[in-house]
N, CA, C and O atoms as a GROMACS GRO file, in nm:
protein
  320
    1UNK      N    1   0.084  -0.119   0.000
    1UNK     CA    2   0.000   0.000   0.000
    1UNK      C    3   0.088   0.125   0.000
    1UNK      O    4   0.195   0.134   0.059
    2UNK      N    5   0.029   0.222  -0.073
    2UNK     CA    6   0.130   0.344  -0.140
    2UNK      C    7   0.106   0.450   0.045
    2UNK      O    8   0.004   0.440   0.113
    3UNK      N    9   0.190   0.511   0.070
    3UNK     CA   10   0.154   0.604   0.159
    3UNK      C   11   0.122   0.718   0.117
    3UNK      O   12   0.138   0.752   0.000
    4UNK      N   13   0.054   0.817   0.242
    4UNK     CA   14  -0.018   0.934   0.184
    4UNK      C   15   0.132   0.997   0.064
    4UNK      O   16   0.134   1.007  -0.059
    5UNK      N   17   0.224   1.023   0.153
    5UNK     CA   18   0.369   1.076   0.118
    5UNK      C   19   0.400   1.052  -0.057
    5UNK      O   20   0.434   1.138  -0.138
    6UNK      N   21   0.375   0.894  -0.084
    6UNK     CA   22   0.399   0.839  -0.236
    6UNK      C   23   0.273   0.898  -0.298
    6UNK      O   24   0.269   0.944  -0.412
    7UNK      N   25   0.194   0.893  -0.231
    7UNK     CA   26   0.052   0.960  -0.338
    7UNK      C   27   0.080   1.092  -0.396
    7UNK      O   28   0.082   1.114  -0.517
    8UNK      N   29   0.101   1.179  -0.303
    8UNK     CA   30   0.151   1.299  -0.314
    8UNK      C   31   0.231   1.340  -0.429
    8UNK      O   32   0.185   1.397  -0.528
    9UNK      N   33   0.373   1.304  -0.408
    9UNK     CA   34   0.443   1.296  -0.485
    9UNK      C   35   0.391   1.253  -0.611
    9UNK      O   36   0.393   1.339  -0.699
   10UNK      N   37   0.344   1.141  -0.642
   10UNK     CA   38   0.282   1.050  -0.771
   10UNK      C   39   0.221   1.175  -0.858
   10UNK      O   40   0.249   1.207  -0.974
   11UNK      N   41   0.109   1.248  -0.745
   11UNK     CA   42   0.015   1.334  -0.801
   11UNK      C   43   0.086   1.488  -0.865
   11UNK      O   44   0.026   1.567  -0.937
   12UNK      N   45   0.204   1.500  -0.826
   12UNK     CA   46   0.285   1.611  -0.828
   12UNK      C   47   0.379   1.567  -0.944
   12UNK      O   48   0.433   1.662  -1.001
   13UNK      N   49   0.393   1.512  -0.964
   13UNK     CA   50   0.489   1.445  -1.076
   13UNK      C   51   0.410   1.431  -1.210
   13UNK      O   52   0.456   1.480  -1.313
   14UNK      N   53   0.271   1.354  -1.208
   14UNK     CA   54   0.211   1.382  -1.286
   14UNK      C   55   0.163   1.502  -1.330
   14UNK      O   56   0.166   1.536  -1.448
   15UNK      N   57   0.107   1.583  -1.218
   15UNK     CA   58   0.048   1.734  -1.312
   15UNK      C   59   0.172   1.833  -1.346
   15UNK      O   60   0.164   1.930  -1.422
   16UNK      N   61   0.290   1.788  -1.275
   16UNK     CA   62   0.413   1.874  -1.356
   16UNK      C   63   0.440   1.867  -1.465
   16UNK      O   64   0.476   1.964  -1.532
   17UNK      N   65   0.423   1.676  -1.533
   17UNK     CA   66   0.451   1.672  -1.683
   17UNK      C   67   0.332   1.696  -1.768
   17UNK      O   68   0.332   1.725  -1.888
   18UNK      N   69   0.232   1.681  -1.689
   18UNK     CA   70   0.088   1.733  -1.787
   18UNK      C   71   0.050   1.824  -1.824
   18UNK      O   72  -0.014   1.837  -1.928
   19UNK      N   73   0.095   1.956  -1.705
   19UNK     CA   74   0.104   2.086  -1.775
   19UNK      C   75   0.237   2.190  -1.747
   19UNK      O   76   0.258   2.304  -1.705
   20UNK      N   77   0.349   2.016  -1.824
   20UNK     CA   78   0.471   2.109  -1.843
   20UNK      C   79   0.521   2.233  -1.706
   20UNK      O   80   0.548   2.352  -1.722
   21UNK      N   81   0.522   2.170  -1.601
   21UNK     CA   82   0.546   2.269  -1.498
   21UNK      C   83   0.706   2.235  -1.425
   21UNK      O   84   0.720   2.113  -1.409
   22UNK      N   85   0.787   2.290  -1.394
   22UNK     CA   86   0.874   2.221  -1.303
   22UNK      C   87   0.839   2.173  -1.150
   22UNK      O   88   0.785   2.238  -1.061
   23UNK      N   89   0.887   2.034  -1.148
   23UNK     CA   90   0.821   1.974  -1.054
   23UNK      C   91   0.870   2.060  -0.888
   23UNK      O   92   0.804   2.066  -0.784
   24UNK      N   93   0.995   2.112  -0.915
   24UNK     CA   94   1.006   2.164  -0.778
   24UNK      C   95   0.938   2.248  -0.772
   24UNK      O   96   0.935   2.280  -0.653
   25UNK      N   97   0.853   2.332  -0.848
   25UNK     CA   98   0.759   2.462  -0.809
   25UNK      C   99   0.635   2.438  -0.715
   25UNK      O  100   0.572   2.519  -0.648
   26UNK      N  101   0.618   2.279  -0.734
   26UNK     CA  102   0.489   2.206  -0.713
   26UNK      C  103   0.488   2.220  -0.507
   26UNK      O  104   0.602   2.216  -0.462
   27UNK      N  105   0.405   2.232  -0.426
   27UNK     CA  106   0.403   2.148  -0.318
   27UNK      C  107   0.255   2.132  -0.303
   27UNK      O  108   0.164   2.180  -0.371
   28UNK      N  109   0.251   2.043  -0.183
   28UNK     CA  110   0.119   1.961  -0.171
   28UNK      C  111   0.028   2.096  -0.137
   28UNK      O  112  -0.060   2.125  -0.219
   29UNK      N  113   0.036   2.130  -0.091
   29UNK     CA  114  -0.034   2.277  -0.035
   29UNK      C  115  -0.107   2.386  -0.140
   29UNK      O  116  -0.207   2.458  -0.132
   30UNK      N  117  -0.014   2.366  -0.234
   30UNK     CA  118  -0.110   2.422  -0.336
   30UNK      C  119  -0.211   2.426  -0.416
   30UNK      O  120  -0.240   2.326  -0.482
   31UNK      N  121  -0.299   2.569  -0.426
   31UNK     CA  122  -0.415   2.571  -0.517
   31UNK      C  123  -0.396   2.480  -0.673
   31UNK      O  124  -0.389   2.530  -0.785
   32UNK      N  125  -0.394   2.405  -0.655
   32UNK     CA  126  -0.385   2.330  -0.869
   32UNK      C  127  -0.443   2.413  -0.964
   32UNK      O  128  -0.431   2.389  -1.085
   33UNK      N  129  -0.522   2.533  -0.910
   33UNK     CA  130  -0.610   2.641  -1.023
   33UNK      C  131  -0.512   2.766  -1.049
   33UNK      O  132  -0.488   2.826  -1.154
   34UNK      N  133  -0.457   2.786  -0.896
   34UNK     CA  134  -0.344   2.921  -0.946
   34UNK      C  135  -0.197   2.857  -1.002
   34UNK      O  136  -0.133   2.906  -1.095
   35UNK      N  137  -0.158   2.736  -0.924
   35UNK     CA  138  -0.004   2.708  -0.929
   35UNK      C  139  -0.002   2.644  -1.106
   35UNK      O  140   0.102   2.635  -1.172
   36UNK      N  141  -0.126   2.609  -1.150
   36UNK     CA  142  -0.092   2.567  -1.245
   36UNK      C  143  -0.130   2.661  -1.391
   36UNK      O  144  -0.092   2.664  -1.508
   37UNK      N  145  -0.210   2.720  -1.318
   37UNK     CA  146  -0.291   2.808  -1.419
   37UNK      C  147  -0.398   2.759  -1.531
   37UNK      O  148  -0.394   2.765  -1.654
   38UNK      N  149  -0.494   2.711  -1.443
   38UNK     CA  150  -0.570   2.582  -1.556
   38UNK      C  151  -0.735   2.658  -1.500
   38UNK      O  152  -0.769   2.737  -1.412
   39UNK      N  153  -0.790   2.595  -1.589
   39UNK     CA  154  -0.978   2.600  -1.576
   39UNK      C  155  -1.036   2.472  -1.494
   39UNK      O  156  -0.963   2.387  -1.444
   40UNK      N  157  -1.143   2.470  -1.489
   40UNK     CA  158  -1.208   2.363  -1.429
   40UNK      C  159  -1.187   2.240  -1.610
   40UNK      O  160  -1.135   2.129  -1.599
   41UNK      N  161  -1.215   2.270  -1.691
   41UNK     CA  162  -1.213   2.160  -1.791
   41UNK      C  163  -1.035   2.102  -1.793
   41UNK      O  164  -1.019   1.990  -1.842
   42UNK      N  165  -0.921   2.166  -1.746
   42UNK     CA  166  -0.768   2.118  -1.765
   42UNK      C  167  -0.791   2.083  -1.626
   42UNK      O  168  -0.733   1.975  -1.617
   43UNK      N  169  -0.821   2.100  -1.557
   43UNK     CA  170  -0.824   1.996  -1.382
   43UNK      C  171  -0.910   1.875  -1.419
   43UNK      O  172  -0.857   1.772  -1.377
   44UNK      N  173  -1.052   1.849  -1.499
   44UNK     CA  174  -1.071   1.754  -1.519
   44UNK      C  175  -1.001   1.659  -1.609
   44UNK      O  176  -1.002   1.536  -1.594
   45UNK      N  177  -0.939   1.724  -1.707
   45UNK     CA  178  -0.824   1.614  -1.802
   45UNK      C  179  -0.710   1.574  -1.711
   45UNK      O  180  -0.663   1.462  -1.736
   46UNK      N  181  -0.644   1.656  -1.591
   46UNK     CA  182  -0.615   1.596  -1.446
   46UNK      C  183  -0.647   1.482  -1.383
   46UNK      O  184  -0.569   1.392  -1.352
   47UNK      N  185  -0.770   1.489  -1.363
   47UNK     CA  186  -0.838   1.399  -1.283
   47UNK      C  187  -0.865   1.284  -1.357
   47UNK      O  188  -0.851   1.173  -1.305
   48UNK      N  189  -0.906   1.297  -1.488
   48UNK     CA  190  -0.922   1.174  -1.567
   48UNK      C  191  -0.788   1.060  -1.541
   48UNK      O  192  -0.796   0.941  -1.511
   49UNK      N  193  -0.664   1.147  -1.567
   49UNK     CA  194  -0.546   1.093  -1.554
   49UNK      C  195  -0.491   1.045  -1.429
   49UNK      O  196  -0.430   0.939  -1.415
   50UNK      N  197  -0.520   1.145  -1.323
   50UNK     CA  198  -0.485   1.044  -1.162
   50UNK      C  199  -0.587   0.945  -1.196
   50UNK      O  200  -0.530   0.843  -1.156
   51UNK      N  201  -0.684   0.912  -1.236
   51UNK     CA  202  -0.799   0.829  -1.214
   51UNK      C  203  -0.730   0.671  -1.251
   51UNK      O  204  -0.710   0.562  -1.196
   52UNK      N  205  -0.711   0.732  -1.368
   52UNK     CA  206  -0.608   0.643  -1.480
   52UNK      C  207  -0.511   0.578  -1.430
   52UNK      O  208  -0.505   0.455  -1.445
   53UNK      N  209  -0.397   0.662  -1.346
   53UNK     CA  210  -0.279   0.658  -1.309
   53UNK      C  211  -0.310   0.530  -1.180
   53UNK      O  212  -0.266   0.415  -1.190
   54UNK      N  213  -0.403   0.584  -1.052
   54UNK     CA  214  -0.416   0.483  -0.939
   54UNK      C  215  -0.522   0.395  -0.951
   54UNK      O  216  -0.536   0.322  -0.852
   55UNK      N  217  -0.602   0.379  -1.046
   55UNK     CA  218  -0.688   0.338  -1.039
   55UNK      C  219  -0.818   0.321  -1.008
   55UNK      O  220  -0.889   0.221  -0.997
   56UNK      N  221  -0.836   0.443  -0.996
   56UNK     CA  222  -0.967   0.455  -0.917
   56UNK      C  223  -1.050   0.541  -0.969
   56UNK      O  224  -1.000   0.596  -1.067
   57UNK      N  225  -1.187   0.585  -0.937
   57UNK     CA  226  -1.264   0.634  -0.991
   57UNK      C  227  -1.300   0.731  -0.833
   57UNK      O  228  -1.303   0.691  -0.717
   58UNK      N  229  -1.327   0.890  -0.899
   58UNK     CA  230  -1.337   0.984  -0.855
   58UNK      C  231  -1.494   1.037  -0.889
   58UNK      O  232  -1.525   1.088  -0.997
   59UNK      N  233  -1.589   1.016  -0.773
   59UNK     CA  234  -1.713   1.040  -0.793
   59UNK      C  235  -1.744   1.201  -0.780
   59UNK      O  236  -1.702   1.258  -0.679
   60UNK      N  237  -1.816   1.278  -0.882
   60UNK     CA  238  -1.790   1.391  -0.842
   60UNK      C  239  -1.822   1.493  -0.731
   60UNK      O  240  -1.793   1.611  -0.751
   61UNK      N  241  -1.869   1.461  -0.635
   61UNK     CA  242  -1.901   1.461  -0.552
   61UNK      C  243  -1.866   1.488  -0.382
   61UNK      O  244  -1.921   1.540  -0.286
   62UNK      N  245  -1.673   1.382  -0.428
   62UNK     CA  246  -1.595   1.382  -0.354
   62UNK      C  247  -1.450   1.469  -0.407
   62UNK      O  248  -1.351   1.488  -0.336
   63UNK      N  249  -1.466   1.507  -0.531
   63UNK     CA  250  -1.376   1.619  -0.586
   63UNK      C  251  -1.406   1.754  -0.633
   63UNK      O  252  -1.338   1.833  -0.698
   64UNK      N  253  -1.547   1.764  -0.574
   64UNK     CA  254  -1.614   1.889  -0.584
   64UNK      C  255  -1.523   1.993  -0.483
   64UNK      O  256  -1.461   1.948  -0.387
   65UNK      N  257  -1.525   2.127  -0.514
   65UNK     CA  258  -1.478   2.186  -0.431
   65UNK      C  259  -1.297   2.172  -0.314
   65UNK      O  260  -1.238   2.220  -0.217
   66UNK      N  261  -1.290   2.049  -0.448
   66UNK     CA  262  -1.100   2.031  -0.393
   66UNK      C  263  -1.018   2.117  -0.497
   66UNK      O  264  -1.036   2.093  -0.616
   67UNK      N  265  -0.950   2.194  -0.467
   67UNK     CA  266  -0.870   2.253  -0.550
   67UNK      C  267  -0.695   2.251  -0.508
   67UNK      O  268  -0.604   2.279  -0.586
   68UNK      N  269  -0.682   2.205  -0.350
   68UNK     CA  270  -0.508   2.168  -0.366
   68UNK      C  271  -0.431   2.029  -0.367
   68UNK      O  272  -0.514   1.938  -0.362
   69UNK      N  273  -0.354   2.001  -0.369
   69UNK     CA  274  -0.324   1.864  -0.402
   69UNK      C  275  -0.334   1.757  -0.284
   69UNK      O  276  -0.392   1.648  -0.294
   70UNK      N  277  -0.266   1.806  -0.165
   70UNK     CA  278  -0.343   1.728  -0.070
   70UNK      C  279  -0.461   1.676  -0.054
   70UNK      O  280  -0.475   1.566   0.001
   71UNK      N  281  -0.545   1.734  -0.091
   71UNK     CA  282  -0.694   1.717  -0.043
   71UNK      C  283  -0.731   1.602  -0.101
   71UNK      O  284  -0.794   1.505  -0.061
   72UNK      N  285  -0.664   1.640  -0.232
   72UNK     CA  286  -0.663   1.549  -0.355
   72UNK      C  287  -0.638   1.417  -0.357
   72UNK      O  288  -0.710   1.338  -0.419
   73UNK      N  289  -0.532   1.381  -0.289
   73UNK     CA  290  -0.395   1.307  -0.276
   73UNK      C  291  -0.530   1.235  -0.155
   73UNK      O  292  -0.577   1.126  -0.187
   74UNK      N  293  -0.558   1.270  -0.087
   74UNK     CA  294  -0.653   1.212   0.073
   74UNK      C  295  -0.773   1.163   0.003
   74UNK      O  296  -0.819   1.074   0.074
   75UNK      N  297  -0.864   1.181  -0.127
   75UNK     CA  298  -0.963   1.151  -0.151
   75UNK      C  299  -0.899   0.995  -0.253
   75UNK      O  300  -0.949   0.883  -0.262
   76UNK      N  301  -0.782   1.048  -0.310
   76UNK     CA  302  -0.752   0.932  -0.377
   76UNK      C  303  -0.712   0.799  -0.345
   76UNK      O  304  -0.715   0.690  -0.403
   77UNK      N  305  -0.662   0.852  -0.201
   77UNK     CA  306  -0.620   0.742  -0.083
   77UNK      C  307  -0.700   0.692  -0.010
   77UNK      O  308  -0.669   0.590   0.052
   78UNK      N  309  -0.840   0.757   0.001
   78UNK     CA  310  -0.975   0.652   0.024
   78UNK      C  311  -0.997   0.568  -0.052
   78UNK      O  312  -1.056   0.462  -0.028
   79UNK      N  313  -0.951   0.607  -0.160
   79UNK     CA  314  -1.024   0.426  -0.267
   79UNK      C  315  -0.915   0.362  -0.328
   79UNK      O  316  -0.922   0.303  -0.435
   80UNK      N  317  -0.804   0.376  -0.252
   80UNK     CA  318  -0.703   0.281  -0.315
   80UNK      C  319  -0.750   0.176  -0.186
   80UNK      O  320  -0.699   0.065  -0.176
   0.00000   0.00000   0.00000
């Protein structure tokens, strides 16, 4: 089982190469709407891809109203 710590990272690694960001700019703490500079439709091509990436499916419901990566990283780690 991945820890919160590997999720994190996983999730930070991915949206660095997805929208071309350097990964050290990234930390868990951040907004994904300002740090990355995206809309709600480039956070969902995001989410499609963590979905992808851990396997899991993200009901919308439980990613409503998440916008930093932690939060993120904690909802994804409920359904692993």
């Amino acid at each position: 089982m991945k820890t919160s710590e590997q999720i994190i990272g996983e999730i930070l690694d991915l949206a660095s190469m997805h929208f071309n960001v350097n990964r050290a700019e990234l930390s868990p703490d951040d907004d994904f709407f300002k740090k990355l500079g995206i809309d709600s439709l480039q956070a969902l091509s995001l989410l499609t891809r963590l979905e992808n990436h851990f396997s899991v499916e993200l009901p919308d419901y439980e990613v409503q109203g998440v916008s930093d990566f932690r939060t993120l990283a904690e909802r994804i780690e409920s359904r692993l």
